[in-house]
PDB file of N, CA, C and O in Angstrom:
ATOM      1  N   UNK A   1     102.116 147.232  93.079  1.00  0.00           N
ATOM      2  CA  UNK A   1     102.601 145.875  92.961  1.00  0.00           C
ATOM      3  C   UNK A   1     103.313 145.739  91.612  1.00  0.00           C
ATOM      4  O   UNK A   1     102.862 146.296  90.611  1.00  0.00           O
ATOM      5  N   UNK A   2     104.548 144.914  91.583  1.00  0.00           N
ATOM      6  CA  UNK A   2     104.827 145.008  90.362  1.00  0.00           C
ATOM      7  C   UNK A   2     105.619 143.087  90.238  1.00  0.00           C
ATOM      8  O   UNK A   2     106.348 142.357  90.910  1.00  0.00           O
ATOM      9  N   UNK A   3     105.034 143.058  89.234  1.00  0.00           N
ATOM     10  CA  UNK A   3     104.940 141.554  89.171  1.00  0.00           C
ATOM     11  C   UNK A   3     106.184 141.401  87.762  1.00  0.00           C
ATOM     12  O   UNK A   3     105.997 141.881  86.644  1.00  0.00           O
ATOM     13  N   UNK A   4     107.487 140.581  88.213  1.00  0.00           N
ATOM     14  CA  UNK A   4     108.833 140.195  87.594  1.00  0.00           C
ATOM     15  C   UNK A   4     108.487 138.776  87.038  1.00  0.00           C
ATOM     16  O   UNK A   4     107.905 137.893  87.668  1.00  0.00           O
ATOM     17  N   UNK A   5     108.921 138.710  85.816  1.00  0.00           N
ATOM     18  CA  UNK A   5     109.302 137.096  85.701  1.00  0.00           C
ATOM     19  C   UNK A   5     110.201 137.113  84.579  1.00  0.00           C
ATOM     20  O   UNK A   5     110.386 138.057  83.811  1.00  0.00           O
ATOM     21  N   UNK A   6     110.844 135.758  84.553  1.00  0.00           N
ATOM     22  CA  UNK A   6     112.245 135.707  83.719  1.00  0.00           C
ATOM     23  C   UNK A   6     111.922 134.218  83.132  1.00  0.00           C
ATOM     24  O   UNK A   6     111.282 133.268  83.584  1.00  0.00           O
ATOM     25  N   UNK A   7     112.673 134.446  81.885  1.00  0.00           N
ATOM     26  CA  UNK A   7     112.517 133.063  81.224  1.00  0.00           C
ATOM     27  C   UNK A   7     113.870 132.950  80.313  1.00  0.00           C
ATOM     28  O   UNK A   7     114.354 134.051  80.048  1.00  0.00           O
ATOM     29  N   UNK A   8     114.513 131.914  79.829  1.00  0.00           N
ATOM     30  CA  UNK A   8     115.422 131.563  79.613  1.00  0.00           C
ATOM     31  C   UNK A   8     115.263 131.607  78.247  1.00  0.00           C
ATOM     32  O   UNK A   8     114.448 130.851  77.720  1.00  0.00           O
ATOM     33  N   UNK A   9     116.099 132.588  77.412  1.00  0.00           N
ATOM     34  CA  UNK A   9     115.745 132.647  75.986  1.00  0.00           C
ATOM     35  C   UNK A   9     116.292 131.122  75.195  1.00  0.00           C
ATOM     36  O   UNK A   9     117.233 130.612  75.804  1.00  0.00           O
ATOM     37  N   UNK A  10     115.877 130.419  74.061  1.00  0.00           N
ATOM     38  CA  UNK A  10     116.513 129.505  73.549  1.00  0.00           C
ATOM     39  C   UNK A  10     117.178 129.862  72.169  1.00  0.00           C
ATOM     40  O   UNK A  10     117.069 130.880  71.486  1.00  0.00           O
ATOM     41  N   UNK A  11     117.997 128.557  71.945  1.00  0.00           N
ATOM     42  CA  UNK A  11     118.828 129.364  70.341  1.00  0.00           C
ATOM     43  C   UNK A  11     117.945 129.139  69.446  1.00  0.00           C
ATOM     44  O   UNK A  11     117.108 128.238  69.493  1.00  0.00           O
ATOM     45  N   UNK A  12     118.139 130.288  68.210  1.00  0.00           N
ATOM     46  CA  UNK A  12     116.971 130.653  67.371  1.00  0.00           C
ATOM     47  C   UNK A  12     117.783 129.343  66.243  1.00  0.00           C
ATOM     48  O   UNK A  12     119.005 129.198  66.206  1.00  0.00           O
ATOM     49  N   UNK A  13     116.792 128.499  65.399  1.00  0.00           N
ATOM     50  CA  UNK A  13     116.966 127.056  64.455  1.00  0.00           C
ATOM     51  C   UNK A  13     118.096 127.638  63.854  1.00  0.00           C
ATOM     52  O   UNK A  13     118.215 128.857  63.728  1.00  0.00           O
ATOM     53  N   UNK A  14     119.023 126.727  63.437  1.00  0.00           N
ATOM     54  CA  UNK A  14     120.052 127.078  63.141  1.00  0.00           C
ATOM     55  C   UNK A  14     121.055 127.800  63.720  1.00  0.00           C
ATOM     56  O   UNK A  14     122.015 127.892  62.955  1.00  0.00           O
ATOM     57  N   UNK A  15     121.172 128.199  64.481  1.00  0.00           N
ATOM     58  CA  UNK A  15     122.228 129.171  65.125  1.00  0.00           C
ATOM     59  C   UNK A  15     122.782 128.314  66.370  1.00  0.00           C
ATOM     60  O   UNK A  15     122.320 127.566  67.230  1.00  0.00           O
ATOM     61  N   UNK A  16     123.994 128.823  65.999  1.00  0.00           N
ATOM     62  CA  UNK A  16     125.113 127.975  66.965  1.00  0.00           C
ATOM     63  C   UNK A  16     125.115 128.901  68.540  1.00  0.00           C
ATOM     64  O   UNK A  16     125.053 130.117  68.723  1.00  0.00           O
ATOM     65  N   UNK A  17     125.185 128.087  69.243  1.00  0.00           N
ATOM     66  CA  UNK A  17     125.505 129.376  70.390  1.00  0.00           C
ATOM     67  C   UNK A  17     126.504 129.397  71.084  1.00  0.00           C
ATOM     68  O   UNK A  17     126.642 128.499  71.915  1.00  0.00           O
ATOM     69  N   UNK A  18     127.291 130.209  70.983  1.00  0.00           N
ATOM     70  CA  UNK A  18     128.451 130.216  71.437  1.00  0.00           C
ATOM     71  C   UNK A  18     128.133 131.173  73.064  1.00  0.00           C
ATOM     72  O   UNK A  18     127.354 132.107  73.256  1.00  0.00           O
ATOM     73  N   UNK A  19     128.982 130.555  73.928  1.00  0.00           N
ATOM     74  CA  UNK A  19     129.208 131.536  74.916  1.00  0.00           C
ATOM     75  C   UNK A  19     127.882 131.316  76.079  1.00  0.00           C
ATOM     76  O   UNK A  19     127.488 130.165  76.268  1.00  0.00           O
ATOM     77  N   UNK A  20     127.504 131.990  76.519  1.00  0.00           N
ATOM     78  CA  UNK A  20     126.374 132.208  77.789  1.00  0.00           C
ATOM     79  C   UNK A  20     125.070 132.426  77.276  1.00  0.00           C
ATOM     80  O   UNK A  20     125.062 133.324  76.434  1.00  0.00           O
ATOM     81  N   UNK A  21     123.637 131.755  77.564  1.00  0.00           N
ATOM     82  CA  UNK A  21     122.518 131.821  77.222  1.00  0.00           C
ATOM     83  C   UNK A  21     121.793 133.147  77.832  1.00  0.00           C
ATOM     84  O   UNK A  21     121.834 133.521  79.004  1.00  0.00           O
ATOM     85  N   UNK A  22     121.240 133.649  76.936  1.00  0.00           N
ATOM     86  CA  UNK A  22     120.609 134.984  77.571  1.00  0.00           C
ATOM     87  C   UNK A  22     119.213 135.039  78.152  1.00  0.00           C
ATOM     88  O   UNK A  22     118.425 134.123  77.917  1.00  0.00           O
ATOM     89  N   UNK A  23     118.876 136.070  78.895  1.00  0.00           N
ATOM     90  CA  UNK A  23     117.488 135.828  79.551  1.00  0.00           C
ATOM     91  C   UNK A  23     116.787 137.213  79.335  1.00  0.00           C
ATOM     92  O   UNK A  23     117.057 138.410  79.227  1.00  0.00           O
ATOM     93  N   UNK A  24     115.763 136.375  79.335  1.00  0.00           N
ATOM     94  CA  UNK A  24     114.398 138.032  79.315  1.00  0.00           C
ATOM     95  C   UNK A  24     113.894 138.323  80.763  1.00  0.00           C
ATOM     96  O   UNK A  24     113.583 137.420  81.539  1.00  0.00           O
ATOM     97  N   UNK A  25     113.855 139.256  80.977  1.00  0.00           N
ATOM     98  CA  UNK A  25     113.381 139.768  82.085  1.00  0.00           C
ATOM     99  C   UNK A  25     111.515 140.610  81.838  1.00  0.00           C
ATOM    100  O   UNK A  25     111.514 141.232  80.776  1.00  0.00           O
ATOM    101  N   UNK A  26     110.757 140.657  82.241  1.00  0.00           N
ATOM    102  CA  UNK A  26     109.261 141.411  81.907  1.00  0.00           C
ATOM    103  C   UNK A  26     109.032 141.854  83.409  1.00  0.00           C
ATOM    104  O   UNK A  26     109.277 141.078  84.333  1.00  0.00           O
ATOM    105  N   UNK A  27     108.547 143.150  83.617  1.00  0.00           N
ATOM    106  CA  UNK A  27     107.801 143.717  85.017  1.00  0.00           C
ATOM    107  C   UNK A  27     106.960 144.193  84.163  1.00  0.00           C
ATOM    108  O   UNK A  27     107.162 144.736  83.077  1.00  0.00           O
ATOM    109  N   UNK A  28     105.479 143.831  85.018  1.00  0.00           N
ATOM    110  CA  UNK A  28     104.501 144.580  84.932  1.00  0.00           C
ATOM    111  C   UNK A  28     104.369 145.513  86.021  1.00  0.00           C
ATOM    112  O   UNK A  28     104.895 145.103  87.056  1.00  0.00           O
ATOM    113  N   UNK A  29     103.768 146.764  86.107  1.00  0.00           N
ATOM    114  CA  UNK A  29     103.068 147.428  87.333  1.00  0.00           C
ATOM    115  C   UNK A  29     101.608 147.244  87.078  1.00  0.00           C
ATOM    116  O   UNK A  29     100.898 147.391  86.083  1.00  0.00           O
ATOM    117  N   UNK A  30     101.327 146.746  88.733  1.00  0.00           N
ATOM    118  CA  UNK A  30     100.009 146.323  88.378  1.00  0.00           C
ATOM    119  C   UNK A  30      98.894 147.397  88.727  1.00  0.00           C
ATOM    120  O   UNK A  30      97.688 147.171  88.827  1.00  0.00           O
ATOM    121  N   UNK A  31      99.723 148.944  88.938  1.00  0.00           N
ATOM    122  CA  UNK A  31      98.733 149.176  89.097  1.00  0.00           C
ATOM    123  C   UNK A  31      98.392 150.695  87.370  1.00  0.00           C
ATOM    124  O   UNK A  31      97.349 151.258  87.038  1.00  0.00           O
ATOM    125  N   UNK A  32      99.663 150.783  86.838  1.00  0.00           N
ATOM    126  CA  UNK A  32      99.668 151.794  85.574  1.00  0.00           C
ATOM    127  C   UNK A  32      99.472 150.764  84.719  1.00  0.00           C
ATOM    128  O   UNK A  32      98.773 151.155  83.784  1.00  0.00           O
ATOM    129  N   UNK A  33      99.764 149.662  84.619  1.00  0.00           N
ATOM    130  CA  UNK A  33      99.751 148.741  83.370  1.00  0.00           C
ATOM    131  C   UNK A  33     100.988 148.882  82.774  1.00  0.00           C
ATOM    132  O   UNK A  33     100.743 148.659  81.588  1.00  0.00           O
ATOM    133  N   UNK A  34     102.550 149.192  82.903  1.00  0.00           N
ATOM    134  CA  UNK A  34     103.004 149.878  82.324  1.00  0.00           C
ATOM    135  C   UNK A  34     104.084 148.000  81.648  1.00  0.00           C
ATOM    136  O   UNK A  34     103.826 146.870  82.064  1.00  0.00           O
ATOM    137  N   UNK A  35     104.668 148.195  81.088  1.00  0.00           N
ATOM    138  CA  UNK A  35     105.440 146.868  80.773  1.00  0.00           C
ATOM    139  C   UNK A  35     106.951 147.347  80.221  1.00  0.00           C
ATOM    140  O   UNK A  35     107.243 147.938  79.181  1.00  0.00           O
ATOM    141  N   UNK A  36     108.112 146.685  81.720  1.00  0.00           N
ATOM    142  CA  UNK A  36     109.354 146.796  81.467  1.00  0.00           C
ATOM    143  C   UNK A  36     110.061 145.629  80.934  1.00  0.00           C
ATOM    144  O   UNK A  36     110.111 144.579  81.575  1.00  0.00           O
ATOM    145  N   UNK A  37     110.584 145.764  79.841  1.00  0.00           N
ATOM    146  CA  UNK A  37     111.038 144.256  79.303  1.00  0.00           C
ATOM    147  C   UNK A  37     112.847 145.267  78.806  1.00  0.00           C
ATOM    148  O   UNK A  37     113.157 146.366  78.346  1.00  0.00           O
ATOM    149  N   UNK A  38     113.683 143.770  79.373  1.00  0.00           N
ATOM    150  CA  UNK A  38     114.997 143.468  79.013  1.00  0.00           C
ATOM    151  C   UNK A  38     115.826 142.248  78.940  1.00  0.00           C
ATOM    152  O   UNK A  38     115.664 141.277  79.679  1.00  0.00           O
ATOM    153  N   UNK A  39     116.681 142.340  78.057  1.00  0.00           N
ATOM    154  CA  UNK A  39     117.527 140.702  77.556  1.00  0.00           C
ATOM    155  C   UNK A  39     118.667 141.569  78.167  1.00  0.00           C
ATOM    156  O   UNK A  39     118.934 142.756  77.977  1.00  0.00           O
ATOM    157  N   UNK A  40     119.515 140.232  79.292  1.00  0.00           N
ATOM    158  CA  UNK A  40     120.252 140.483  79.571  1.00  0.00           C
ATOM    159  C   UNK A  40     121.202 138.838  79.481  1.00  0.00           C
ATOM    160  O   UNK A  40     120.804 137.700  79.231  1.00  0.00           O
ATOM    161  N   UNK A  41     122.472 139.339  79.786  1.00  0.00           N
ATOM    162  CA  UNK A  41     123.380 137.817  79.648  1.00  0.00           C
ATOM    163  C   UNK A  41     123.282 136.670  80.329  1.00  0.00           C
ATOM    164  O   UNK A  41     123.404 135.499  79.972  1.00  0.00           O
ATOM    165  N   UNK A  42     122.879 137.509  82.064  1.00  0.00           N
ATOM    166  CA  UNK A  42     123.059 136.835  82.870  1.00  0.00           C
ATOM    167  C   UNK A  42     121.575 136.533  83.992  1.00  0.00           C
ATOM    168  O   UNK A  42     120.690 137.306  83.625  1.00  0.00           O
ATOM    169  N   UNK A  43     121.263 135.969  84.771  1.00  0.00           N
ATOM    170  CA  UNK A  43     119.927 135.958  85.181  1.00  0.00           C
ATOM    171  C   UNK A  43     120.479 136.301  87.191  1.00  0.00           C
ATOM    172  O   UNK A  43     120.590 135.623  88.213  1.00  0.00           O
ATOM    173  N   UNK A  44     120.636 137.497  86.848  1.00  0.00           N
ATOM    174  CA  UNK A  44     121.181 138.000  88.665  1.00  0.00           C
ATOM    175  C   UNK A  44     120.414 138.785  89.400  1.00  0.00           C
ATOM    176  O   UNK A  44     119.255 138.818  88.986  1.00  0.00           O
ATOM    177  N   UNK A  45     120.617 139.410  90.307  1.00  0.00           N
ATOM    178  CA  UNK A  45     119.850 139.978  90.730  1.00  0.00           C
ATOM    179  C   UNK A  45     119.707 141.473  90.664  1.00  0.00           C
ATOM    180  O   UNK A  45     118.787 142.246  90.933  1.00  0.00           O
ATOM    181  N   UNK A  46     120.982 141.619  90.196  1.00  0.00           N
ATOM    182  CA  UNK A  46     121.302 142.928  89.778  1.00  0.00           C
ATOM    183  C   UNK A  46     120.230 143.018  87.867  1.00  0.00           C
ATOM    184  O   UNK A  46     119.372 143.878  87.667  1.00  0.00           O
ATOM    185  N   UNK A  47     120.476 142.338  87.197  1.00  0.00           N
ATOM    186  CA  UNK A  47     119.883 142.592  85.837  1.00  0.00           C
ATOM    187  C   UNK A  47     118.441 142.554  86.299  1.00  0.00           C
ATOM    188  O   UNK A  47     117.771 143.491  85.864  1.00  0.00           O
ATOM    189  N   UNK A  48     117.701 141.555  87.203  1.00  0.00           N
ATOM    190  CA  UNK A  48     116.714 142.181  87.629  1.00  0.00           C
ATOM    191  C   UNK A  48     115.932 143.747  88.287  1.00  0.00           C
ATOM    192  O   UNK A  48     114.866 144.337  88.108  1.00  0.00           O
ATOM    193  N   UNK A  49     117.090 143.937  89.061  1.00  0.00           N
ATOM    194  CA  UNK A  49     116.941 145.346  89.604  1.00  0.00           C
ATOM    195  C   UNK A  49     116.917 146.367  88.335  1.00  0.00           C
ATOM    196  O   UNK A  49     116.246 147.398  88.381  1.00  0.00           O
ATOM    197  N   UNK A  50     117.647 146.030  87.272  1.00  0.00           N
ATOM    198  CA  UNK A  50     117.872 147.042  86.220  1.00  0.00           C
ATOM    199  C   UNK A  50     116.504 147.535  85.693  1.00  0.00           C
ATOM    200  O   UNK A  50     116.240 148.710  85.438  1.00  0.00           O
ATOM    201  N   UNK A  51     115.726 146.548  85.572  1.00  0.00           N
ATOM    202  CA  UNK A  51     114.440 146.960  84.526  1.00  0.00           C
ATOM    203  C   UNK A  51     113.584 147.749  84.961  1.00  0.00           C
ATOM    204  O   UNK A  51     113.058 148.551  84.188  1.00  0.00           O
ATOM    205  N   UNK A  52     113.294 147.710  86.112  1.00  0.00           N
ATOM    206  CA  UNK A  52     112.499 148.796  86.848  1.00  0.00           C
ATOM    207  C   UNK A  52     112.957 150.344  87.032  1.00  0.00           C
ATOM    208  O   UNK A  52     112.237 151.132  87.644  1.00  0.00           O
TER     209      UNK A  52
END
């Protein structure tokens, strides 16, 4: 089993943001424990597929 979730990064105080908000992606496998984490630009289904 491997359990995905995504969350919407916010702008860090002070910083302007120009352009497209980025997202984190995290998979766990639930059964190694293992933890896949990536920031990507866009929140698709493809940048999901990537992390695994």
């Amino acid at each position: 089993m491997l359990h995905v979730d995504t969350k919407c990064l916010p702008a860090l105080t002070g910083q302007i943001q120009f352009g497209r908000r980025k997202y984190l992606f995290v998979g766990i496998d639930g059964f190694s424990r293992e933890l896949y984490a990536g920031i990507y630009p866009d929140k698709s289904q493809f940048s999901e597929a990537d992390i695994s």
